[in-house]
BATITOR-972492 format. One record per residue (C-alpha): residue in three letters; x, y, z. Coordinates in steps of 0.5 Angstrom, whole numbers, padded with zeros to 4 digits, always signed. Layout:
// BATITOR-972492
ALAXYZ ...
//
This chain:
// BATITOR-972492
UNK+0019-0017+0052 UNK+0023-0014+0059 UNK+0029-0015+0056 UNK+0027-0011+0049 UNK+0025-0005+0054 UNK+0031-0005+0057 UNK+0036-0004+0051 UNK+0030+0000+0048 UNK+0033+0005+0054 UNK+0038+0004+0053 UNK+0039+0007+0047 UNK+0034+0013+0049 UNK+0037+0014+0056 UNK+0042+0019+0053 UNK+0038+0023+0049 UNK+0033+0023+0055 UNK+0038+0025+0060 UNK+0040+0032+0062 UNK+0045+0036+0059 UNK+0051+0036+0063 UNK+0058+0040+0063 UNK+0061+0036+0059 UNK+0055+0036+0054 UNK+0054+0044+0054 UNK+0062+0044+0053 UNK+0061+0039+0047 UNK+0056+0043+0044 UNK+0059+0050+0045 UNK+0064+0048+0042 UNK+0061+0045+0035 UNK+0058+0052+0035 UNK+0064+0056+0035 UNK+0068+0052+0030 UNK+0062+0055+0025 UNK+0063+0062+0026 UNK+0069+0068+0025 UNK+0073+0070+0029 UNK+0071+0076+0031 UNK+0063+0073+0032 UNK+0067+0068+0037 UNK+0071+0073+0040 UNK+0064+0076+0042 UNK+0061+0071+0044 UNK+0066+0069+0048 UNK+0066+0076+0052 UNK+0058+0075+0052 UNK+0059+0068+0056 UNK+0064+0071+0061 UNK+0059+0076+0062 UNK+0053+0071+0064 UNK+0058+0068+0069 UNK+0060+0062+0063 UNK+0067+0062+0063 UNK+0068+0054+0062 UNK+0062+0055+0056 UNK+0067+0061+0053 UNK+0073+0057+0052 UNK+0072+0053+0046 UNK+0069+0061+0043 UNK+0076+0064+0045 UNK+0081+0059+0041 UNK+0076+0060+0035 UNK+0077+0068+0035 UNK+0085+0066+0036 UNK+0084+0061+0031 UNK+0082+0066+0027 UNK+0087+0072+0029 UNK+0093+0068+0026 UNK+0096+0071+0031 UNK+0096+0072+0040 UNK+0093+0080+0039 UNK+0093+0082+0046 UNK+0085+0083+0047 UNK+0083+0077+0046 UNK+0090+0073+0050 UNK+0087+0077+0056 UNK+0081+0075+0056 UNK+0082+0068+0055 UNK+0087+0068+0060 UNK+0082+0071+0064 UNK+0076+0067+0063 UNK+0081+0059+0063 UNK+0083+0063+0070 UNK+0075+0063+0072 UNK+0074+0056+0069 UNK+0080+0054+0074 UNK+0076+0058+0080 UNK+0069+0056+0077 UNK+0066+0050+0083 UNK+0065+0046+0077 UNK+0071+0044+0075 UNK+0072+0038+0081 UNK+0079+0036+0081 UNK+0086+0040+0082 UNK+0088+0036+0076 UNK+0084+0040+0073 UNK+0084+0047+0075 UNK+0091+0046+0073 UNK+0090+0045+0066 UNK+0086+0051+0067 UNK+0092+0056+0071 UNK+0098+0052+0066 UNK+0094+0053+0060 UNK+0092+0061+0061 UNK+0100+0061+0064 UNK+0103+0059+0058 UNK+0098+0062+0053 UNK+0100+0070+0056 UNK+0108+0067+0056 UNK+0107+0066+0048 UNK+0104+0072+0047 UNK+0108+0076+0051 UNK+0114+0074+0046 UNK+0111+0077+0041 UNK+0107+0083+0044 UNK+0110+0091+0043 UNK+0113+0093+0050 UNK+0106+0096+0052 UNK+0103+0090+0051 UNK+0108+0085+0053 UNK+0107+0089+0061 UNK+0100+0089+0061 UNK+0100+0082+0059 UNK+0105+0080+0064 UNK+0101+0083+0069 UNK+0095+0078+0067 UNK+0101+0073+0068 UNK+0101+0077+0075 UNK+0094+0076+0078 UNK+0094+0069+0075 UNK+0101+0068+0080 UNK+0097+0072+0085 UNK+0090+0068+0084 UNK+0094+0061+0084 UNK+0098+0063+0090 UNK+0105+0064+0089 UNK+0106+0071+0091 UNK+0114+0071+0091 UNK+0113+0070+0083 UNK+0107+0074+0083 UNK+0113+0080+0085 UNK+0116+0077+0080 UNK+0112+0078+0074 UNK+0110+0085+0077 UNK+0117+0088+0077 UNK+0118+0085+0069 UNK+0111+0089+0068 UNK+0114+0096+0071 UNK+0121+0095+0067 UNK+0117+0094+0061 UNK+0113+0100+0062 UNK+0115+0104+0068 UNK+0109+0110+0068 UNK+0104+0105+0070 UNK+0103+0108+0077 UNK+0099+0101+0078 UNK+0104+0097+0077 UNK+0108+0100+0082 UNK+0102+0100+0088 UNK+0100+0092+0087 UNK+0108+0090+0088 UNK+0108+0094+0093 UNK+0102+0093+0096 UNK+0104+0085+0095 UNK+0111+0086+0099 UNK+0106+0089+0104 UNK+0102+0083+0104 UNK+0109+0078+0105 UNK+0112+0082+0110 UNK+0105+0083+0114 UNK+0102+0075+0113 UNK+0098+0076+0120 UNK+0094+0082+0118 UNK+0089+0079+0112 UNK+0087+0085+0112 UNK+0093+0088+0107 
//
């Protein structure tokens, strides 16, 4: 009789258990594969507005999915959110927020071999600030001076290098 309890909970341990992570993810993602893509593109902002980045992923690979294409808007703010994912205090290991920080990097050199100039510089801008966030500040200079010979108007553009090299030359004044 206690064994016939004990393989009884067994069987009802996972459906009694809390959600985890990984369980929300799996069920987030089923969700997005049923809808359109602008639909997923608009509830993957609506997750990064409520502090969901990781929840946003599987909505964000759906509306590309759906583009047949990298549009920018949606590159940028899939880029944005792998690279919350990778900072969120979730994600556990350094294998992991690798992923996250790779994926988002490889997404914005994809699309920015397709991209109109304009585009292309405010995509290797993205690629900037990911660099900068991960800590790698020689190719975070790097990836701002290709945005400004993409576009050179973009004052922005000119201030963030500037302020980075300021940042390099002064590493014992955090305040820069």
């Amino acid at each position: 009789m206690l064994a016939l309890a004990g393989v009884a909970a067994l069987f009802a341990w996972p459906r009694l258990a809390p959600r985890t992570p990984f369980a929300a993810r799996a069920a987030a993602a089923d969700s997005a594969g049923a809808l359109d893509g602008a639909t997923a593109y608009g509830e993957a902002l609506a997750r990064v507005q409520r502090g969901q980045a990781r929840l946003s992923l599987p909505f964000f690979e759906r509306a590309l999915a759906a583009s047949n294409s990298l549009p920018p808007r949606i590159v940028l703010s899939y880029a944005a959110a792998l690279q919350d994912a990778g900072l969120d205090p979730l994600t556990r290991t350094a294998v992991e927020r690798h992923r996250y920080f790779a994926r988002a990097l490889d997404l914005l050199e994809r699309a920015e071999r397709t991209a109109s100039r304009a585009n292309a510089a405010v995509i290797e801008y993205r690629r900037a600030y990911v660099l900068r966030v991960i800590g790698l500040p020689l190719d975070t200079v790097d990836a701002i001076e290709a945005a400004i010979a993409r576009d050179p108007s973009v004052e922005d553009y000119r201030q963030s290098r500037d302020g980075m090299i300021d940042r390099l030359r002064h590493p014992e004044d955090p305040a820069r």
